[in-house]
C-alpha positions as CSV (number, residue, x, y, z in Angstrom):
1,X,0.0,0.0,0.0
2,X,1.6,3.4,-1.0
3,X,1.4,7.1,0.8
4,X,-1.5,8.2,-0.6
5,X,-0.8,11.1,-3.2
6,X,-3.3,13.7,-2.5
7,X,-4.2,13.2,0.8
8,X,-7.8,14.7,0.4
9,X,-9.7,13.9,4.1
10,X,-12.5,12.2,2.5
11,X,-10.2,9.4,0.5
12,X,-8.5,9.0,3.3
13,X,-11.0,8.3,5.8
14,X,-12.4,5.9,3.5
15,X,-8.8,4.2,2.8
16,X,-8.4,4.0,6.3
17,X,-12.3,2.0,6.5
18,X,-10.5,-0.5,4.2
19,X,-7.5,-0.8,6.1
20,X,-9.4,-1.4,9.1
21,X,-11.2,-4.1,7.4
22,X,-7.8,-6.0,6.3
23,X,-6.1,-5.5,9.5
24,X,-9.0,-7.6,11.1
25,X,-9.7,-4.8,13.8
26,X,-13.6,-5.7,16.0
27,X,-16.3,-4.0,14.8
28,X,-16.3,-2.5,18.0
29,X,-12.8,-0.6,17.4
30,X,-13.6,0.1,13.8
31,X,-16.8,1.9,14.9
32,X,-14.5,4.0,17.5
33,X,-12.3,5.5,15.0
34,X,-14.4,5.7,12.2
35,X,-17.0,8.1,14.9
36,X,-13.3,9.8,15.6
37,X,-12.3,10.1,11.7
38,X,-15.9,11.7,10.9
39,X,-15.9,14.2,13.9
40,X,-12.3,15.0,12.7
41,X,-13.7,15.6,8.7
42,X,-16.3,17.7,10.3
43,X,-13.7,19.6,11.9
44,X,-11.8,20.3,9.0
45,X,-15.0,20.8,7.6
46,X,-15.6,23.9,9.3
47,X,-12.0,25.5,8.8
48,X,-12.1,24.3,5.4
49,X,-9.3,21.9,5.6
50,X,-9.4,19.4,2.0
51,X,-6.1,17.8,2.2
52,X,-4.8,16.2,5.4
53,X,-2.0,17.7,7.3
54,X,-0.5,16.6,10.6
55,X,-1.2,19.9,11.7
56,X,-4.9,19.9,11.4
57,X,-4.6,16.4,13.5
58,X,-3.1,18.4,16.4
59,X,-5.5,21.3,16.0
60,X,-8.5,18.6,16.4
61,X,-7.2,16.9,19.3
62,X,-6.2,20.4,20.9
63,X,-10.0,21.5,20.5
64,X,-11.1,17.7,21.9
65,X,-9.2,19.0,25.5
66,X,-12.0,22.2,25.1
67,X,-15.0,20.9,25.0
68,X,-17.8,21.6,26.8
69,X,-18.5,19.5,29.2
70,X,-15.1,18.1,29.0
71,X,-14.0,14.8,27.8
72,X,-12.5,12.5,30.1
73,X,-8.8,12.3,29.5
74,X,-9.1,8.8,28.5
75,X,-11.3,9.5,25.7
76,X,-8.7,12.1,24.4
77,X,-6.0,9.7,24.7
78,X,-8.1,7.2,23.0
79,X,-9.2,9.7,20.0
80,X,-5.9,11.0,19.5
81,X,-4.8,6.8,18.8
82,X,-7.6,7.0,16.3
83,X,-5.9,10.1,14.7
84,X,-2.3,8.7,14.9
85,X,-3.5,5.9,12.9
86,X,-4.9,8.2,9.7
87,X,-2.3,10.0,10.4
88,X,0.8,7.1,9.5
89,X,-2.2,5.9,6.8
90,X,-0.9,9.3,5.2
91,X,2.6,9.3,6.0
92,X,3.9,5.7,5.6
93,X,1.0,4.4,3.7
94,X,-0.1,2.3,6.7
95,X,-0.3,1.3,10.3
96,X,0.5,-2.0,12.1
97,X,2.4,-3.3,15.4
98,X,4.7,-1.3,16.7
99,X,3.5,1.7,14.5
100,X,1.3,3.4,17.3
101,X,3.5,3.5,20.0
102,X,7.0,2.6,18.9
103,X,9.6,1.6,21.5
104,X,12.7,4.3,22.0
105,X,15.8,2.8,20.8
106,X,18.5,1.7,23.0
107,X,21.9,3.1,22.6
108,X,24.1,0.2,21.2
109,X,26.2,0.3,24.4
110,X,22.6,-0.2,26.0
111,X,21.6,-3.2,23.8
112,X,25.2,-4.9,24.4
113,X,24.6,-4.5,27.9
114,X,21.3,-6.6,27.8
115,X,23.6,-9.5,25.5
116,X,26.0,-9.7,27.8
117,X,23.6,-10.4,30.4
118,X,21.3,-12.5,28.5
119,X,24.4,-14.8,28.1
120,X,25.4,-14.6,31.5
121,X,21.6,-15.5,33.0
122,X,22.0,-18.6,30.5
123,X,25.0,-19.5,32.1
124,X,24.1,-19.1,36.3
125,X,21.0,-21.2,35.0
126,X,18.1,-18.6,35.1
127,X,14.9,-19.2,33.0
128,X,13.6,-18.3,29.9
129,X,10.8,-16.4,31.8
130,X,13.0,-14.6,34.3
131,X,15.6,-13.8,31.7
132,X,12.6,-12.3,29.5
133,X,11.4,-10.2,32.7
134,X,14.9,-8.9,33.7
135,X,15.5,-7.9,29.9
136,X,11.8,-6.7,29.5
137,X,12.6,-4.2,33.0
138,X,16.0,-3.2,32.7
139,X,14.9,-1.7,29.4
140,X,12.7,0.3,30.7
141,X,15.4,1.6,33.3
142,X,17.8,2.4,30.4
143,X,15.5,4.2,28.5
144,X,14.8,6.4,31.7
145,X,19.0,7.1,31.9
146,X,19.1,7.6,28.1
147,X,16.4,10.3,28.3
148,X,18.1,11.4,31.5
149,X,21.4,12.5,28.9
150,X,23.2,9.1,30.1
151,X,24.8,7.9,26.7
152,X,27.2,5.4,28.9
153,X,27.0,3.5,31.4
154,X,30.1,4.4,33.0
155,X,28.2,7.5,33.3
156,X,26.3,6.3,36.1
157,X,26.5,7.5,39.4
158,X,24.4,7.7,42.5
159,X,22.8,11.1,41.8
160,X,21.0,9.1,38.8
161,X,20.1,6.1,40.7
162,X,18.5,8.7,43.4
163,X,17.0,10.4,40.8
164,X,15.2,7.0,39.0
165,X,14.1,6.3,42.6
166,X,12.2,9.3,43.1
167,X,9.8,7.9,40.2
168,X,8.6,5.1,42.3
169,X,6.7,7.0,44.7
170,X,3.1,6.2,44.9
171,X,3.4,2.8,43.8
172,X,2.3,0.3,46.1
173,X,4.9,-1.7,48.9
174,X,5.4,-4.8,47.1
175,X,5.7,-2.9,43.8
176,X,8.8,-0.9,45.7
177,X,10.2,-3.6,47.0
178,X,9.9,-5.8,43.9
179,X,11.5,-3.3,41.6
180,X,14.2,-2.4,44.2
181,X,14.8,-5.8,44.2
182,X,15.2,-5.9,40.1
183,X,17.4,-2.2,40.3
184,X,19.9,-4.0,42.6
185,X,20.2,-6.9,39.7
186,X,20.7,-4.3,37.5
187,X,23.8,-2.6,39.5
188,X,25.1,-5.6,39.9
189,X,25.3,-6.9,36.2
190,X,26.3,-3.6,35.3
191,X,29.3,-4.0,37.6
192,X,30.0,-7.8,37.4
193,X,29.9,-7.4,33.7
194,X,32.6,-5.0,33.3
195,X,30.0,-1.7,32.4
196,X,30.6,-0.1,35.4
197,X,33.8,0.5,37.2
198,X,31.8,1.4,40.7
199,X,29.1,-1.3,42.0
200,X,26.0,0.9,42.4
201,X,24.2,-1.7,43.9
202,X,25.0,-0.9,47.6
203,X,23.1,2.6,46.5
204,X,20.1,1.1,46.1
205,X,17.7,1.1,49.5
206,X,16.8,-2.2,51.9
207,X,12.9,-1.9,51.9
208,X,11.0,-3.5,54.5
209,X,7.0,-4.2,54.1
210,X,6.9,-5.0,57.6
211,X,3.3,-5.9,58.6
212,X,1.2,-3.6,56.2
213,X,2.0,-6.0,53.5
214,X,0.0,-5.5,49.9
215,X,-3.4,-7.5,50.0
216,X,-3.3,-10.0,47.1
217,X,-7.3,-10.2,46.3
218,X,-8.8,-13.8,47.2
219,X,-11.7,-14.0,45.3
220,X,-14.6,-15.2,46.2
221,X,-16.6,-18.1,44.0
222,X,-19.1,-15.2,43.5
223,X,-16.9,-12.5,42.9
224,X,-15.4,-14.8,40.0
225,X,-18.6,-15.5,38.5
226,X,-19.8,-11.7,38.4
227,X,-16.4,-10.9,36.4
228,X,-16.7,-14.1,34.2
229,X,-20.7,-13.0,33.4
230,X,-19.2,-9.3,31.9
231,X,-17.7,-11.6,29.3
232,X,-19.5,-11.1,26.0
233,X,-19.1,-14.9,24.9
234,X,-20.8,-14.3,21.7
235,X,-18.4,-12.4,20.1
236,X,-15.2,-14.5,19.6
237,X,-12.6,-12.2,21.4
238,X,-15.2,-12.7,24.4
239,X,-14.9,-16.9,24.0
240,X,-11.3,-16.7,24.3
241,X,-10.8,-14.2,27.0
242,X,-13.6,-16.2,29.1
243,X,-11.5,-19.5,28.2
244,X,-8.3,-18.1,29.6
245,X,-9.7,-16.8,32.8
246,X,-11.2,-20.0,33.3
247,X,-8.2,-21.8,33.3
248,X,-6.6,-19.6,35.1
249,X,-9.1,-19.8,38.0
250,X,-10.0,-23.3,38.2
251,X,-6.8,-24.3,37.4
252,X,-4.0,-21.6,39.3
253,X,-2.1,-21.9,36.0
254,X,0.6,-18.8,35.5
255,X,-0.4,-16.1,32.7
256,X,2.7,-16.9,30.9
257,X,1.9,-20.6,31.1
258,X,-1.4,-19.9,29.6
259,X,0.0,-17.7,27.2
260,X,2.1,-20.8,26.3
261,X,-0.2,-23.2,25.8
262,X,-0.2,-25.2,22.6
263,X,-2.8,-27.0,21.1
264,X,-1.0,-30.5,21.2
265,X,-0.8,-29.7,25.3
266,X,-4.2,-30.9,25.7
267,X,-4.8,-34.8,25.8
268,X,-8.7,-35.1,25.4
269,X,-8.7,-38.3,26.0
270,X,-6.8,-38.5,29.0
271,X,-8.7,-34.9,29.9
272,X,-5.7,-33.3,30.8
273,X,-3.5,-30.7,30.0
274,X,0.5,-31.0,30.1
275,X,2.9,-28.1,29.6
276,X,6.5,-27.1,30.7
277,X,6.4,-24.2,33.0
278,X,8.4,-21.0,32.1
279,X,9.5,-20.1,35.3
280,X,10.7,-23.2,36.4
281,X,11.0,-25.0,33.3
282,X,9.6,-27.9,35.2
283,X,6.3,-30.3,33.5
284,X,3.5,-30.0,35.6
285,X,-0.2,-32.0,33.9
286,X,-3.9,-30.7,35.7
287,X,-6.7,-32.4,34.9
288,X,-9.3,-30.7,32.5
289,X,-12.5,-30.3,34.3
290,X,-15.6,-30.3,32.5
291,X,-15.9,-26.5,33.0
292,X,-12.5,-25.9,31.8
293,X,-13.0,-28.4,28.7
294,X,-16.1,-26.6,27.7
295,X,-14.9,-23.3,27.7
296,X,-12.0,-24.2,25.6
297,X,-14.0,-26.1,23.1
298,X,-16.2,-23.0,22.4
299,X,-13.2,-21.1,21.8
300,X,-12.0,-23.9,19.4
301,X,-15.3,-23.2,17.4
302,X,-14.1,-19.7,16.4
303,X,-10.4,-19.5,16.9
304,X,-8.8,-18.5,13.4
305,X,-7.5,-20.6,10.9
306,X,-3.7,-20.3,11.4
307,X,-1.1,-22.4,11.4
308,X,0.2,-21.1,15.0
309,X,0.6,-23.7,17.5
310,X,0.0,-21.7,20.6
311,X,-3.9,-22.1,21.4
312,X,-4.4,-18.7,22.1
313,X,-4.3,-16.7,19.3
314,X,-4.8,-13.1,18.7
315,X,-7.9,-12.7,16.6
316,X,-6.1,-9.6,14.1
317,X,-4.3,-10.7,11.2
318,X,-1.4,-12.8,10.9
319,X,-3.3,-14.6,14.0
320,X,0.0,-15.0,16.2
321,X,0.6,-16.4,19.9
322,X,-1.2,-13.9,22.3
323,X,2.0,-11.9,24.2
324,X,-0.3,-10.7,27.1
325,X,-3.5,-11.3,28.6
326,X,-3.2,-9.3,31.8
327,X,-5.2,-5.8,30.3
328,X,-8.2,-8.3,29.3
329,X,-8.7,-9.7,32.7
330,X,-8.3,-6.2,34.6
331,X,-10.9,-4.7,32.2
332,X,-13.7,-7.5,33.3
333,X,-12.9,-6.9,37.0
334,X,-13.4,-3.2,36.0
335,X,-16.6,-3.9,34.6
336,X,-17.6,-6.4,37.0
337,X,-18.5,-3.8,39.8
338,X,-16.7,-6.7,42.3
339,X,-15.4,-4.3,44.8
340,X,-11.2,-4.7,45.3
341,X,-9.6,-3.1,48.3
342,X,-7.2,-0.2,48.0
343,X,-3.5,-1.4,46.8
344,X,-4.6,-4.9,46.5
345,X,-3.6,-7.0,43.9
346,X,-6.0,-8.4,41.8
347,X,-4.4,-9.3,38.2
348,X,-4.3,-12.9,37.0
349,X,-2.0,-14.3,39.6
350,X,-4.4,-13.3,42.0
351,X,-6.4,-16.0,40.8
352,X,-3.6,-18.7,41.1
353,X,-3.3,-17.4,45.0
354,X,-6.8,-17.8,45.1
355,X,-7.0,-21.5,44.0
356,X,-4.1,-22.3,46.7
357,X,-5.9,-20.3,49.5
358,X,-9.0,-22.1,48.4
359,X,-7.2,-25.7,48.5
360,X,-5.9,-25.5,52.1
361,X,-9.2,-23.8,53.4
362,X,-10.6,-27.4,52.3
363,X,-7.6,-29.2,54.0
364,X,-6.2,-30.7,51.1
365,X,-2.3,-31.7,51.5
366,X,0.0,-29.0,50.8
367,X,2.4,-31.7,49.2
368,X,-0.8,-32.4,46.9
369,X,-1.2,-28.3,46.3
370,X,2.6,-27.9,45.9
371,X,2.5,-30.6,42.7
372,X,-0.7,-29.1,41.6
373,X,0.6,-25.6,41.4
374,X,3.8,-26.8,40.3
375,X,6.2,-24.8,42.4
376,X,10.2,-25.7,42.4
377,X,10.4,-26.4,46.0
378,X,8.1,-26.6,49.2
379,X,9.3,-22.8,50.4
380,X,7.3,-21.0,47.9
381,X,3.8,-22.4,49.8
382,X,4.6,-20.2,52.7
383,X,3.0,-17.0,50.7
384,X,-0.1,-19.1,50.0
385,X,0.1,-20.5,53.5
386,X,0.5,-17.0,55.0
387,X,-2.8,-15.6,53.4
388,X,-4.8,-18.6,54.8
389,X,-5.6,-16.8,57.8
390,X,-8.2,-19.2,59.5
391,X,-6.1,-22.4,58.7
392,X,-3.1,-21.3,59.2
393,X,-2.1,-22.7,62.6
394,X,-3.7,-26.4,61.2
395,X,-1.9,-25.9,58.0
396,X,1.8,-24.9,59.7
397,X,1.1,-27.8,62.2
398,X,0.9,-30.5,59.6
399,X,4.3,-29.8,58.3
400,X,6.5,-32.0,60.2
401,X,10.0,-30.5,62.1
402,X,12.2,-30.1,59.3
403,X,9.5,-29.3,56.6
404,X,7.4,-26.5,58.3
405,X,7.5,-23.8,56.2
């Protein structure tokens, strides 16, 4: 598809139906910016605008922050996406992944850096998943030094890991700790790995939850339900969605994990389902439940024809393995009305705490709940252990001396 020559707002708007068409987008999303496209026509309409100009895109979503009553600021945000698609549908020709929102390139230095640790990680042992997460965060870090006029990493001093600290307030305990935890890593690496001639690490704060811990949400059977009914299971995005979060629920099965899945993991005879997990790279094989089965099989019905082996799919053109599902879930709990208390956490994992909370309430072994969940040792029970309040003193009693968590 070329850059369209004349850029008249009318052949545009109508190349950019098309392209929505092709790209595979819901009806749904096509609706949305086709409603933003014609209120942006109308626009130009009155200033007598013809020919599209970046300029006129900005004017439009300056006047959107105007308007009486005002729109909500994630309406704006969501209009000006609209525009920023007609607007590379002018510019390039098109739009597609990693268009919208492009990443900010790392300085080679940068990207070397993540190599060499990459290689390292592969070496101490560490797992695909936990090499993906330490890559996947320390980007993120970088990008804040590069834009903080760091352009190597011998550069780096206290002041700037002071500085980056400074934009973790507000976030909740855990998240401080957990990404204090990561920043130390970082240091480390940096140091380890010859990047660094100082180890920074030591710069980097202890932080102590002490008792107010962040709640992780335990749902209720209820609660799940009323989040699971906001799922539109007749449109085919909705029969997939409602097919992960079941699995994830009944089952306690990691979002990665699930993201993972292949087809070929799921014996139907046997009626279970058989996978290597990421973070432990250990097989673990759960029974598939009636529930579970069903919901899977109605997604079967509608999934896309594609010759990707992961089960979930995404449903736009080329129909590759889903990279995320945590958004999906948080926008059902959003819909839901199910009331979640202040800081707590209530994503996807929450749901695989909530299975082992559930499986001690009803006295089940925890050496049965530690090869259900599939965890890499007995220690990592204690968290589940700890939020089982009312069994907790049964539960820490039937370890014997050596083994109580």
């Amino acid at each position: 598809m070329g850059i369209l020559p004349n850029k008249l707002i009318k052949d545009l708007i109508d190349k950019g139906a098309v392209t929505l068409k092709e790209q595979g987008y819901s009806i749904r999303s096509s609706e949305y910016a086709l409603l933003t496209w014609k209120q942006f026509q109308e626009f130009c309409n009155k200033k007598g605008y013809e020919t599209y100009l970046p300029s006129h895109k900005d004017e439009f979503i300056t006047e959107l922050g105007k308007c009486t009553p005002p729109l909500r600021q994630s309406t704006i945000d969501r209009k000006a996406g609209s525009m920023k698609m007609l607007d590379l549908l002018a510019t390039k020709g098109t739009w597609g992944k990693g268009m919208l929102n492009p990443l900010q390139e790392l300085l080679p230095e940068f990207n070397s850096f993540l190599d060499a640790q990459e290689e390292y990680l592969i070496k101490t042992g560490y797992s695909e998943c936990t090499r993906e997460t330490m890559r996947n965060y320390i980007s993120v870090v970088m990008r804040y030094f590069q834009n903080a006029g760091i352009t190597k990493l011998e550069e780096l001093n206290s002041s700037h890991v002071s500085a980056y600290l400074l934009t973790l307030r507000g976030h909740a305990k855990s998240t401080v700790r957990c990404e204090l935890s990561r920043l130390r890593k970082f240091l480390s690496y940096l140091y380890l790995l010859g990047y660094t001639s100082e180890n920074l690490a030591p710069h980097v704060p202890e932080y102590r939850l002490g008792q107010a811990q962040s709640i992780i949400k335990i749902w209720e059977s209820e609660e799940i339900n009323a989040v699971l009914e906001t799922v539109n299971r007749a449109s085919p995005k909705g029969k997939r969605d409602y097919a992960f979060i079941t699995i994830a629920a009944e089952l306690g099965v990691r979002s990665k994990d699930i993201c993972n899945l292949k087809l070929s993991d799921i014996d139907w005879e046997l009626c279970s389902i058989s996978f290597v997990q990421s973070k432990t790279g250990k097989p673990n094989t759960l029974p598939l439940s009636e529930k579970v089965g069903s919901a899977i099989i109605d997604y079967l019905h509608i999934r896309p024809q594609t010759k990707c082996e992961y089960l979930f799919v995404s449903l736009n053109p080329p129909y590759g393995k889903m990279k995320s599902i945590h958004s999906a879930f948080h926008r059902y709990v959003a819909r839901s009305g199910v009331k979640v208390p202040i800081h707590a956490h209530h994503g996807l994992h929450s749901l695989r705490a909530t299975v082992a909370t559930k499986l001690l309430s009803a006295d089940v072994s925890p050496d049965i709940i530690f090869s259900f969940l599939g965890h890499s040792d007995r220690e990592s029970l204690g968290h589940y252990i700890r939020l089982d309040i009312e069994n907790l003193r049964e539960c820490a009693l039937s370890f014997e001396d050596g083994d109580l968590l």
